[in-house]
TORPALUM-270248 format. One record per residue: residue number from 1; residue in one letter; x, y, z of N, C-alpha, C in turn. Coordinates in nm, 4 decimals. Each point is the difference from the previous one (the first is absolute). Last residue first. Layout:
N
seq,type,n_X,n_Y,n_Z,ca_X,ca_Y,ca_Z,c_X,c_Y,c_Z
NUM,A,X,Y,Z,X,Y,Z,X,Y,Z .
...
***
This chain:
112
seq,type,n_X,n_Y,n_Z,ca_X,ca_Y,ca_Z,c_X,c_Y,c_Z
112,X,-0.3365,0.5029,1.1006,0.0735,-0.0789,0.0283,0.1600,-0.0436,-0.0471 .
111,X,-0.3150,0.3660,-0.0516,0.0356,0.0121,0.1902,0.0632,-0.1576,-0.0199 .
110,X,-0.1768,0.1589,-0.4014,0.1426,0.1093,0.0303,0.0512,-0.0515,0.1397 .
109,X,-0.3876,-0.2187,-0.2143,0.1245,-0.0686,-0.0948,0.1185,0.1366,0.0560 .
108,X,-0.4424,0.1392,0.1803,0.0443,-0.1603,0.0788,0.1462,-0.0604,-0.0647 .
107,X,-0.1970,0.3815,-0.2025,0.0526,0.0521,0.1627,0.0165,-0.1755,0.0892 .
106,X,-0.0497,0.0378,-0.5830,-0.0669,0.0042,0.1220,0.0992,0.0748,0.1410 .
105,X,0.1101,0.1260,-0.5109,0.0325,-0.0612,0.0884,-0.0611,-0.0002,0.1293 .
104,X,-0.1811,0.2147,-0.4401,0.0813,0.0217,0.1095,0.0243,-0.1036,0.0781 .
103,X,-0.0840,0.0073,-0.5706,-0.0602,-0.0187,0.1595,0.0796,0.0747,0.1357 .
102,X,0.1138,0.1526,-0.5207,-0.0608,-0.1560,0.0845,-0.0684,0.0055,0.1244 .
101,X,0.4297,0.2359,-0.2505,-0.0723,-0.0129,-0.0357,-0.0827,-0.1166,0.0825 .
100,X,0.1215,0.2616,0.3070,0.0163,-0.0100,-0.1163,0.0719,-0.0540,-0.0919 .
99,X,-0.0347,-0.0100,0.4652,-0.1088,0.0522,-0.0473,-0.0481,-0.0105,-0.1546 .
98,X,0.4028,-0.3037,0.3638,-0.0928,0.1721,-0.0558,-0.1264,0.0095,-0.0272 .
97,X,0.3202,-0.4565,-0.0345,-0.0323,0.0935,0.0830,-0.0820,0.1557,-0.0584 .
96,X,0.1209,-0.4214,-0.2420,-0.0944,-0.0827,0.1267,-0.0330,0.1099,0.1071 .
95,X,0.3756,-0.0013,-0.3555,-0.1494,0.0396,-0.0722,-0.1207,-0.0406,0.0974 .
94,X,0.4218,-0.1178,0.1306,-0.0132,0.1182,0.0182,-0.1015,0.0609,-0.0997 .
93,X,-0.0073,-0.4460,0.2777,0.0608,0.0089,-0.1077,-0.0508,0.1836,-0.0155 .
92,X,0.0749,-0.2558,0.4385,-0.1260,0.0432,-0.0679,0.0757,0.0207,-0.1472 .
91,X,0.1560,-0.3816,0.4215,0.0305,0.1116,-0.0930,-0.1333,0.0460,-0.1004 .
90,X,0.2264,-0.2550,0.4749,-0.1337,0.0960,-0.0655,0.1103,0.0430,-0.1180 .
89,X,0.1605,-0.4263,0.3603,-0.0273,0.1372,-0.0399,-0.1041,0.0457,-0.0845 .
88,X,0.1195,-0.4613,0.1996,0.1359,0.0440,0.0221,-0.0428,0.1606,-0.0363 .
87,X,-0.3774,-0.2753,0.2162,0.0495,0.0052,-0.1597,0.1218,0.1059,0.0783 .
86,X,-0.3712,-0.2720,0.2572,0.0490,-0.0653,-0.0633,0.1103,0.0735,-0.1541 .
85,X,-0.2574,0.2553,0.3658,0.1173,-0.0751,0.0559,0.1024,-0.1012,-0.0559 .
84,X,-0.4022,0.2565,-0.1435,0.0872,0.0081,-0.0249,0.1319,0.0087,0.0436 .
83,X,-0.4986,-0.1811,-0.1225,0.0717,-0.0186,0.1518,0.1759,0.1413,-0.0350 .
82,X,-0.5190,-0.0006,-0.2855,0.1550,-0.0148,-0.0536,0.0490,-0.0307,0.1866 .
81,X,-0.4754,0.1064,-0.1409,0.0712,-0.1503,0.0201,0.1579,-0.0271,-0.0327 .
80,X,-0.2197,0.4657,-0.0636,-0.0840,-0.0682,0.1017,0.0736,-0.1439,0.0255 .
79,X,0.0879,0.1833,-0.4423,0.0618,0.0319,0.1280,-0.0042,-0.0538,0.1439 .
78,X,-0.1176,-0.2495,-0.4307,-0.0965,0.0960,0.0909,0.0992,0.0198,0.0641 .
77,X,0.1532,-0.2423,-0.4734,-0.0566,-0.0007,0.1120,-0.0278,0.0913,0.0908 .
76,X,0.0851,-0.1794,-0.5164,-0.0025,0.0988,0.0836,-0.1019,-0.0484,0.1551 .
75,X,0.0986,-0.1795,-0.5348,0.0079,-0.0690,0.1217,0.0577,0.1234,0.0913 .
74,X,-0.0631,0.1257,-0.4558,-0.1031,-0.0413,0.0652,0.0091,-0.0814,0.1136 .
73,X,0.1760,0.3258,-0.3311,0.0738,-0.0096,0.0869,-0.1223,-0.0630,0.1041 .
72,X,0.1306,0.2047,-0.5387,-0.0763,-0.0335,0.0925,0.0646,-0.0845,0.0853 .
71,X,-0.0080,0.3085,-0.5238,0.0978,-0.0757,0.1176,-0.1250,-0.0115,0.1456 .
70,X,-0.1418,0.2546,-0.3909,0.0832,-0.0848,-0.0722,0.0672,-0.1282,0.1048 .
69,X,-0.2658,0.3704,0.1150,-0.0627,-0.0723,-0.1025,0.0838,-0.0423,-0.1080 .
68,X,-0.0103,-0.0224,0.5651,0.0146,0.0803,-0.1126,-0.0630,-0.0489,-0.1214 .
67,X,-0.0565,-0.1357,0.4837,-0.0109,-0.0431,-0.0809,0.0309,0.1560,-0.1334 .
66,X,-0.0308,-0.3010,0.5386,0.1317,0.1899,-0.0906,-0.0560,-0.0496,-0.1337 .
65,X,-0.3109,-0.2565,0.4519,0.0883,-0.0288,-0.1202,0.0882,0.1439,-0.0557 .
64,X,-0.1678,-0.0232,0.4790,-0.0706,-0.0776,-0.0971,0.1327,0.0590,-0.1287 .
63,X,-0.0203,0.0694,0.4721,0.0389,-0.1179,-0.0355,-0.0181,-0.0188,-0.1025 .
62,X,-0.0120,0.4135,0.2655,-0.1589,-0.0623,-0.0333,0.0554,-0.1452,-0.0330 .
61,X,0.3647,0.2970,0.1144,-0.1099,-0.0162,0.0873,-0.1098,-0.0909,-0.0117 .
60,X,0.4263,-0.1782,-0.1903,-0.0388,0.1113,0.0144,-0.1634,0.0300,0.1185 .
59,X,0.4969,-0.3129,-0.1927,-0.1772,-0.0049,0.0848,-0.0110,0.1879,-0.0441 .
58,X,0.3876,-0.4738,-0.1730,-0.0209,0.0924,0.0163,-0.1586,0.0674,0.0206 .
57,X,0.4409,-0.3156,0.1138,-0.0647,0.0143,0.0224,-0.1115,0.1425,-0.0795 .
56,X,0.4859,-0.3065,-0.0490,-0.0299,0.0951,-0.0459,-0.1793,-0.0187,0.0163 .
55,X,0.4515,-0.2199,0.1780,-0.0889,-0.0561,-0.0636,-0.0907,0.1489,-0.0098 .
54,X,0.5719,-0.1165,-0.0511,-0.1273,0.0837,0.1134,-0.1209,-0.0998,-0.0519 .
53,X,0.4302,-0.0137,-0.1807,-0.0170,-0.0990,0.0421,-0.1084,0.0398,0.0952 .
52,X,0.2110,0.2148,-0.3481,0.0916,-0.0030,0.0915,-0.0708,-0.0694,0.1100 .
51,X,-0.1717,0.0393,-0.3726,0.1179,-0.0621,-0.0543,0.0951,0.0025,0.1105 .
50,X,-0.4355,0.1734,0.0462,-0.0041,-0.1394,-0.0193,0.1303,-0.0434,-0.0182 .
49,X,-0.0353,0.4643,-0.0154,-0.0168,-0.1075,0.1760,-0.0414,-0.1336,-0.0036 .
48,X,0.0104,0.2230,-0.4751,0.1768,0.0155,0.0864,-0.0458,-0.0288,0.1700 .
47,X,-0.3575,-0.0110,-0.2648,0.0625,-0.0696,-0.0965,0.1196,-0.0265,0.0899 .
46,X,-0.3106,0.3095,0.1456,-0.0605,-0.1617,0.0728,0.1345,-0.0695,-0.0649 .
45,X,-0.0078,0.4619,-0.1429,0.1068,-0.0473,0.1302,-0.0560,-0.1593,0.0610 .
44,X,-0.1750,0.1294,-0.4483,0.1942,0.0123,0.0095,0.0231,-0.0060,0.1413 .
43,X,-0.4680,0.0404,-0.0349,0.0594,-0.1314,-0.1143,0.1549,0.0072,0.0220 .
42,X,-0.2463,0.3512,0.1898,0.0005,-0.1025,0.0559,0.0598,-0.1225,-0.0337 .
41,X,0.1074,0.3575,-0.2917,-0.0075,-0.0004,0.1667,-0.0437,-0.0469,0.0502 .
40,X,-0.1053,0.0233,-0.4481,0.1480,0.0230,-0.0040,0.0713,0.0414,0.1362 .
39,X,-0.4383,-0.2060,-0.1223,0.0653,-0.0436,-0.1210,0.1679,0.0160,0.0614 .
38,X,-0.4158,0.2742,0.2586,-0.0145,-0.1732,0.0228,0.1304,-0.1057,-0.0654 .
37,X,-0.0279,0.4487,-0.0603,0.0549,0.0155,0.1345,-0.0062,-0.1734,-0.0158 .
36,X,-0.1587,0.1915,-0.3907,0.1780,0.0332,0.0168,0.0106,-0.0755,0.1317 .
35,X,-0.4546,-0.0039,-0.0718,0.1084,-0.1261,-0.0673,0.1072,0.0465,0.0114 .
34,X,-0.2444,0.3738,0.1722,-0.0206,-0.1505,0.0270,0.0601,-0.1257,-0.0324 .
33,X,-0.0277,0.4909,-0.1021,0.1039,-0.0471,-0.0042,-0.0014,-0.1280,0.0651 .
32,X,-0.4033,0.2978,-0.0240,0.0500,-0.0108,-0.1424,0.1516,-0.0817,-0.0096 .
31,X,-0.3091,-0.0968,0.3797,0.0630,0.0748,-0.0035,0.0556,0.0144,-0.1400 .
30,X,-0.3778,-0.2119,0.3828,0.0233,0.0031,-0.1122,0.1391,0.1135,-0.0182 .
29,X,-0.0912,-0.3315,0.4677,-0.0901,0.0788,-0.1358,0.0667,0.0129,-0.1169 .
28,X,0.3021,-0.0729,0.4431,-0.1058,-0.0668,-0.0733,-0.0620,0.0683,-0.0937 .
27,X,0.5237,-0.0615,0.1626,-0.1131,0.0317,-0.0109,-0.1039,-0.0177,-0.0710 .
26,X,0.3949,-0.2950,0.2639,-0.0141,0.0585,-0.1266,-0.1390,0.1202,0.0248 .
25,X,0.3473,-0.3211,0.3550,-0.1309,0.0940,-0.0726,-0.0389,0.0720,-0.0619 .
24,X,0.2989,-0.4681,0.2093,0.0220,0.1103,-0.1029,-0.1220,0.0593,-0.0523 .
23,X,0.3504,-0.2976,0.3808,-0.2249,0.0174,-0.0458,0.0771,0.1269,-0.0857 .
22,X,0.3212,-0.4454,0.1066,-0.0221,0.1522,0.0168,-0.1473,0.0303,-0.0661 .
21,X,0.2755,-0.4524,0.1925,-0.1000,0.1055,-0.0201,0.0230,0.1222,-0.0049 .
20,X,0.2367,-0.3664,0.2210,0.0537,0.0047,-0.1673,-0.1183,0.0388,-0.0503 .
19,X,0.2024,0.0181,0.5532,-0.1097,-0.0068,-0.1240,0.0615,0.0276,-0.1158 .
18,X,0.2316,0.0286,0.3795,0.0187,-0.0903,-0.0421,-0.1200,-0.0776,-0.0927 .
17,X,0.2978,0.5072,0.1460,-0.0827,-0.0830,-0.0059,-0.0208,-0.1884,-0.0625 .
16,X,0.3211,0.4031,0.0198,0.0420,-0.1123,0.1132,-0.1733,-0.1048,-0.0066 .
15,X,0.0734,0.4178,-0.2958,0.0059,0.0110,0.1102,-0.0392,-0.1102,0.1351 .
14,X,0.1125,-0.1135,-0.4913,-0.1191,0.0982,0.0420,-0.0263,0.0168,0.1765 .
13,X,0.3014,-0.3666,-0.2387,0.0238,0.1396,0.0277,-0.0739,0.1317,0.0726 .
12,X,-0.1007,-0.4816,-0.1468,0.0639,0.0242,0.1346,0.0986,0.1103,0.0529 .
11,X,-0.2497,-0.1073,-0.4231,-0.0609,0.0222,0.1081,0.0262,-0.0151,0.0985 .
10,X,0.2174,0.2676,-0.3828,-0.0515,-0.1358,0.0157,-0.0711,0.0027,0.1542 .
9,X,-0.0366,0.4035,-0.2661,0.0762,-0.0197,0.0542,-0.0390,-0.1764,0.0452 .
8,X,0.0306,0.4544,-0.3948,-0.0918,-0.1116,0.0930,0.0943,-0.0736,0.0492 .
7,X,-0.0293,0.5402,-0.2080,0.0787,-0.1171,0.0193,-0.1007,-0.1269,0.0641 .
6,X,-0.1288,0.3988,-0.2811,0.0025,-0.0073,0.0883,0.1076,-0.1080,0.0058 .
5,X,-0.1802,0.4672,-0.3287,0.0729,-0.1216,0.0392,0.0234,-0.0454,0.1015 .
4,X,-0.3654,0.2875,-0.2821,0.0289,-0.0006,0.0807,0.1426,-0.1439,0.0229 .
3,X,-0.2211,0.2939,-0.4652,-0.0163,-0.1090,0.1098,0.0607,-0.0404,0.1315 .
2,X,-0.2262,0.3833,-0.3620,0.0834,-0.0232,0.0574,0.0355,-0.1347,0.0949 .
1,X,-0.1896,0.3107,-0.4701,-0.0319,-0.0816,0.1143,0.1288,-0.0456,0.0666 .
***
């Protein structure tokens, strides 16, 4: 396995913006690697944009709960109601894209 490395950026870095939001969209349904993504990617980058002082939003299409069967991710909110005027950026966690293993990534969680 492989893990991806990113940098974070305080919040008056992030491209001049002056939101301390970032929306972060995980994928939904079921996926034999589910808790990896929920445990060891969302969890590690909310961990490090918190530390860099963001506030860490996170929605999906339907809103409803990520629930693995070990790990879980229950305060989620509706795309549909995201403004996203209010957030310094997007990030999908990369077990959040493709096809496989899992779900396919809605066509609404790609256009935004």
């Amino acid at each position: 396995m492989s893990l991806s490395c990113f940098s974070v950026m305080g919040p008056t870095e992030a491209l001049g913006q002056s939101s301390k939001k970032v929306l972060m969209i995980p994928r939904e349904g079921y996926s034999s690697d589910l808790d990896l993504m929920i445990k060891m990617e969302v969890g590690v980058m909310n961990m490090l944009l918190k530390k860099a002082g963001f506030q860490v939003d996170i929605a999906t299409t339907s809103g409803q709960a990520i629930l693995g069967s070990t790990e879980k991710i229950e305060k989620v909110m509706r795309l549909m109601d995201i403004d996203l005027d209010g957030y310094a950026g997007i990030i999908m966690p990369c077990m959040a894209v493709g096809a496989g293993p899992g779900p396919a990534v809605s066509q609404d969680a790609i256009a935004w």
